[in-house]
N, C-alpha and C positions, 0 to 999 in steps of 0.2 A: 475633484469634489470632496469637499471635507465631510467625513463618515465620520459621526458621533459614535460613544461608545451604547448609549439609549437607545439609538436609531440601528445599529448595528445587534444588541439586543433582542431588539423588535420584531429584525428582519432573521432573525435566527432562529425564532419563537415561531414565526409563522412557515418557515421553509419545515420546522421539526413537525410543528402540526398539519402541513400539507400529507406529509408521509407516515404519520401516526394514525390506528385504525380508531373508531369510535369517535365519542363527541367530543371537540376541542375546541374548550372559551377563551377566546383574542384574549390577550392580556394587552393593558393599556401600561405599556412602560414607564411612558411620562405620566403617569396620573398622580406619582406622590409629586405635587407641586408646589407646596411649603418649604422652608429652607429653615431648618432649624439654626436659632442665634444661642448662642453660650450666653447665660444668663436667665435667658428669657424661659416664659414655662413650655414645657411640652406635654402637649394635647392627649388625651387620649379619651378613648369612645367608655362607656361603660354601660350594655345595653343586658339589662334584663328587667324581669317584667318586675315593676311595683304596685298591681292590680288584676284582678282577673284569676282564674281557678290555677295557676302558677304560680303566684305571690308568696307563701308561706316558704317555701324555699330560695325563691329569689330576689325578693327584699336584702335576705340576710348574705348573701350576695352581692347587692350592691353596696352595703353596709363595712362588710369586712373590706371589701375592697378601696371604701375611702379610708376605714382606721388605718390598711396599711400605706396606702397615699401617703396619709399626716406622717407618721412612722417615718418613710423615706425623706418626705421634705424638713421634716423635723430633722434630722442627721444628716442635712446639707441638699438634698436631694440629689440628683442625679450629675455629675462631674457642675456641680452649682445651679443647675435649673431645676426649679421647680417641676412635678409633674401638676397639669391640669385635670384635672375629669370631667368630663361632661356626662352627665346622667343623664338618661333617655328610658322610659318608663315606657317598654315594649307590648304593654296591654294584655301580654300572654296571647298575642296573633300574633299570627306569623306574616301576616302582609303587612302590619306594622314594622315587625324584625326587620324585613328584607328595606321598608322606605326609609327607615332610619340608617341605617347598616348604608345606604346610600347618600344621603345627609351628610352625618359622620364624616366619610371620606371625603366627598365632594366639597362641603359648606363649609365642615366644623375641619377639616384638613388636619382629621388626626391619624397619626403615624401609627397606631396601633386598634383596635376593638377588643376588648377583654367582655366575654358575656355569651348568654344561654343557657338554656340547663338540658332542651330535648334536644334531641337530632333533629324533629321537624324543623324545630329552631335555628338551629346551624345551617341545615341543609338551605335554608330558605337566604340566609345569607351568604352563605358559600361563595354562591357566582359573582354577585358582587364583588366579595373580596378579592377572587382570584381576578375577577376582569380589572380590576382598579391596582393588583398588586400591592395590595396591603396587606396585613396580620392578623390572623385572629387568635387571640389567645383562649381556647375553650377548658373551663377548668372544673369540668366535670366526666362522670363514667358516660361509656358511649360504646356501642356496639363495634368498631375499629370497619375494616371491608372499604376505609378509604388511604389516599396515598397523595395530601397536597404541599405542594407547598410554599404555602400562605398559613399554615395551622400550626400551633403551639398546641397539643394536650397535655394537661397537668395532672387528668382523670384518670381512674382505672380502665381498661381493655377488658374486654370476656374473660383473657384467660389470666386477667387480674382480678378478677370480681366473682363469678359463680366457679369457678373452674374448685375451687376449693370447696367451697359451699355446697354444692350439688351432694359431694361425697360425704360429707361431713353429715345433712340432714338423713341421708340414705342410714349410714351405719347408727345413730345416735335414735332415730325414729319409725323407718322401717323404708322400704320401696316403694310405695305406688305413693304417687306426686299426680298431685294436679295444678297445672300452670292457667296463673290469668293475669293478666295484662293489660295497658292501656292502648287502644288500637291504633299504633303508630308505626315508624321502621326501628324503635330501639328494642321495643319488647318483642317485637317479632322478631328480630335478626340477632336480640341476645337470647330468644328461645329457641334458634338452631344451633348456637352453642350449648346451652345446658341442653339438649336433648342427646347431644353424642358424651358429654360429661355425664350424665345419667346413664345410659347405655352402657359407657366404661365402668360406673357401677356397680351393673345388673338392677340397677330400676327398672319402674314399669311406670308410663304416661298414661293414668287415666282420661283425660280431658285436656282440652286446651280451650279457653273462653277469653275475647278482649272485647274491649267495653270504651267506645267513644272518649278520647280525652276530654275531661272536665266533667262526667255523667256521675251521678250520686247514686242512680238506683244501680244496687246490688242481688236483689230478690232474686230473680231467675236463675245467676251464677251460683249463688247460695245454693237454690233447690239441686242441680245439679251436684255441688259438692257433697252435699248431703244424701244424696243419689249413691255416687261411687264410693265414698266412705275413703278418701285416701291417706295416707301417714302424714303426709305434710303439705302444704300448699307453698309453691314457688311463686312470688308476686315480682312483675316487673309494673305494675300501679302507677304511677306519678298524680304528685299536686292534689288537689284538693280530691280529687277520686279514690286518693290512697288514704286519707284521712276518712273519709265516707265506707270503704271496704270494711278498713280495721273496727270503724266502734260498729258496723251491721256484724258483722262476724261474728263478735260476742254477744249483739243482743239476738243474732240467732239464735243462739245456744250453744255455741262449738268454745270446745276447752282448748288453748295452747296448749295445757302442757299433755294433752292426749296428739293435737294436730296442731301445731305450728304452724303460722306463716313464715316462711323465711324470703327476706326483700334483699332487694340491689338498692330501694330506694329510702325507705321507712327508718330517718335516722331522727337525733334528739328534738329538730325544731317540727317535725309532722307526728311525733309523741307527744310533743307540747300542746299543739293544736289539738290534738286529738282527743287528750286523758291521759296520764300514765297508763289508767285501769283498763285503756285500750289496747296499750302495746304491750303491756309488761307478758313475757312470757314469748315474745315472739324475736324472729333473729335478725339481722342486718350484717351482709358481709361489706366493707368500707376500708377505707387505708387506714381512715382516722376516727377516732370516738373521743369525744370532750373528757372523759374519764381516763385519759391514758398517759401512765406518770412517767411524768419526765420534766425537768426544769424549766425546757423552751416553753411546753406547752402548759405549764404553770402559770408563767408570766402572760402567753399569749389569752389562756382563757379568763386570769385574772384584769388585765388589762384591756381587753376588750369588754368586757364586761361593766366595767367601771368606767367607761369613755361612753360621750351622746348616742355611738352606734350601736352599743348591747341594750337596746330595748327592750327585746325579744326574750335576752335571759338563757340562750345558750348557746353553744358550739357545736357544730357538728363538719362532716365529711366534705360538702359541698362549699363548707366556708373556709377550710382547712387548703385546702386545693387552691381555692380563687388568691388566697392572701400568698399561698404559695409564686400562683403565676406574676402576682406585682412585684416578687423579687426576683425571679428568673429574666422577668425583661427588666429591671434595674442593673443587672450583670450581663445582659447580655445589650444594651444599651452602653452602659460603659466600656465594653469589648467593642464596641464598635465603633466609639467616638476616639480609644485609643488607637485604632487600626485605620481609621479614614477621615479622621478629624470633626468636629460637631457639625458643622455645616454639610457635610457629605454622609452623612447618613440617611438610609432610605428604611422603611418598612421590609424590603428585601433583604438587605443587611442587618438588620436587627435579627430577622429568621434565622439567620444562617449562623448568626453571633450565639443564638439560645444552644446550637446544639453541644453538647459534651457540657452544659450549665449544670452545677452543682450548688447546692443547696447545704449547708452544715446541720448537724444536728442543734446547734446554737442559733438556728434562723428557722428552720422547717420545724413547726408544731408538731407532726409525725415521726419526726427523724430523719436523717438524712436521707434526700431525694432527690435524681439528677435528669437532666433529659438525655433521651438516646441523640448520637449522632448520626441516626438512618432517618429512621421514622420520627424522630421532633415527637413522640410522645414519654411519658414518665415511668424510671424505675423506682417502683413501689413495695412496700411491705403488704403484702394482704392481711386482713383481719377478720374473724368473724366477733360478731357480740351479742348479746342475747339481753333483752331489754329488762330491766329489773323494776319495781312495784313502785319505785319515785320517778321512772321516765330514764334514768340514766341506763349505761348501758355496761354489763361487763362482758371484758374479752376471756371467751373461753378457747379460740383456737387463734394462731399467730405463726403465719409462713416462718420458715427458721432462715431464709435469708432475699434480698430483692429478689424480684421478680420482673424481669424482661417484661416491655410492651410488645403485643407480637398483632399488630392490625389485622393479619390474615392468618389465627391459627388454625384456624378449621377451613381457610382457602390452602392449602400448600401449593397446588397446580396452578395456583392463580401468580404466582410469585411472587418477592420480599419486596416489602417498601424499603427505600433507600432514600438519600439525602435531593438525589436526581431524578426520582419518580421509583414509579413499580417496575420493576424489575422482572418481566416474564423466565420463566426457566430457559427460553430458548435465546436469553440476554437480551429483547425487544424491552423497551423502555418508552415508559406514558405516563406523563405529568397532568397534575389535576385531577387523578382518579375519584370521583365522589360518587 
């Protein structure tokens, strides 16, 4: 009987998932069923939300990600094929995410998904991807605590994003922090990070309050802050609830430069929205800030800004990331048409092509940036920056060299992701951790 190498795959996948403990989603091996032609364009998903209490941030998201589209097709595109987009305006739902995210692979038969900004959002696609075995390229910060691989992250990790920050508002402002958040798995599972980062400190948690994603009223978390009186307030906020915090916070009556907010989330385009006079005074730790000198990102904020997609009028972290992810799967695309020829390339092989992808400082807005080749997420420079009285933002602290993505810093006993799955201490091995 002739045993295909798909079919041989298949049966590999399910004997490994027979014997692996926990939940295990069929992967459909044959499911990328397009044959990519040399010439012709190649498809790609582009799902974030253009409506809805998400919008402010991912609009400019879908945006950067078609300038740098034009960008690549413009310079030949990819070994001569154009890339396609298909844009899909995800409503800021996630039952939306998850039936588009299906579409996409099944209808639109694209080799790729570039999109999201929350984990509710990813997570809600996730299985999809992984049952379809296709890609998603997620190109924002995210809590880490998963291990698949169907995922490109171009974002910071915890212990790329507060792990600085935490100490930084501690020594500059004083100990007692109060955390609040939008009530989802990213602010809650990057506030069991910053709580042993704080701890490492010697801070003190006065409070911890999260608040319905997309909710405007702030009153009641107010009174409490104003209750405990603490040095700084830690926000993991998102989307239009973060723009609602910030201008109640001042018209509460609380001063930045007495109590800071300092965000993971609150960069140039939710200052825009917001007022300068909202943010100025308050911090943002990020890889990338629109203010940060260097040539690449000269050109890139100049150039984007003067092309149909700079509507909006700025640059920030989140677009900084995404523009990043359209050239990592461009190189790692061409790695793989060189290795298996155009026609034989799979969303599988693209994944595996991204790892050890490097980035020049003459292409990455931020500076040079590469992906691991364990975990498929990004080594980064951390930054913090502190928002100034026009909405821009200066960098006062600046890691002094990358920074490893570590998915599980504060899991150790859980084990290291690897290119193969999570890797338990006692060498047991399990793919598709989410």
């Amino acid at each position: 009987m002739k045993f295909s190498r798909r079919k041989f795959l298949k049966t590999s996948a399910m004997a490994g998932a027979l014997a692996a403990p926990g939940i295990w989603i069929p992967k459909s091996r044959g499911a990328w069923g397009a044959t990519l032609t040399e010439g012709k364009p190649i498809k790609v998903g582009v799902l974030f939300s253009l409506t809805g209490g998400l919008a402010v941030p991912e609009e400019d998201s879908t945006l950067v990600m078609q300038y740098a589209i034009d960008e690549i097709n413009a310079a030949g595109g990819i070994a001569g094929s154009p890339i396609e987009p298909v844009i899909i305006d995800a409503k800021s739902d996630f039952s939306v995410y998850s039936e588009k995210a299906r579409e996409l692979i099944l209808r639109d038969q694209v080799i790729s998904i570039f999109g999201c900004y929350t984990s509710a959002s990813r997570k809600a696609i996730l299985p999809i991807v992984m049952q379809r075995d296709n890609l998603l390229f997620y190109p924002t910060c995210y809590e880490g605590a998963e291990c698949t691989q169907n995922t490109v992250c171009t974002g910071p990790l915890a212990n790329q994003h507060s792990k600085d920050l935490i100490p930084y508002m501690v020594e500059n402002f004083g100990k007692r922090v109060f955390f609040v958040g939008s009530n989802y798995v990213w602010p809650k599972e990057s506030n069991k990070n910053a709580k042993i980062w704080l701890e490492n400190a010697g801070g003190e948690l006065l409070g911890e309050e999260y608040i319905p994603l997309g909710d405007s009223e702030f009153g009641p978390v107010l009174n409490k802050i104003r209750e405990a009186q603490p040095d700084f307030i830690f926000s993991t906020v998102v989307g239009a609830s973060d723009i609602a915090f910030h201008r109640q916070f001042k018209q509460a009556g609380f001063d930045a430069e007495k109590m800071p907010i300092a965000s993971l989330t609150t960069g140039e385009i939710e200052t825009k929205a917001m007022g300068a006079e909202y943010g100025a005074g308050h911090f943002l730790s990020a890889p990338y800030f629109m203010a940060l000198d260097n040539p690449t990102n000269e050109k890139f904020v100049d150039g984007f800004l003067a092309s149909p997609y700079g509507k909006n009028g700025v640059t920030h972290y989140n677009m900084s990331e995404t523009y990043n992810s359209a050239y990592v799967f461009k190189a790692a695309m061409e790695k793989a048409i060189a290795e298996h020829g155009f026609d034989e390339v799979t969303p599988a092989r693209v994944r595996d092509a991204c790892a050890g992808v490097k980035l020049s400082a003459d292409i990455s807005p931020e500076g040079e940036t590469w992906v691991d080749e364990d975990n498929f997420n990004t080594w980064l420079v951390p930054k913090i920056g502190i928002c100034q009285s026009d909405g821009s933002f200066k960098i006062v602290k600046q890691a002094d060299a990358h920074v490893a993505p570590d998915p599980y810093s504060i899991y150790p006993d859980i084990g290291t992701c690897k290119a193969n799955g999570l890797v338990a201490p006692d060498g047991t091995v399990r793919t598709d951790v989410i």
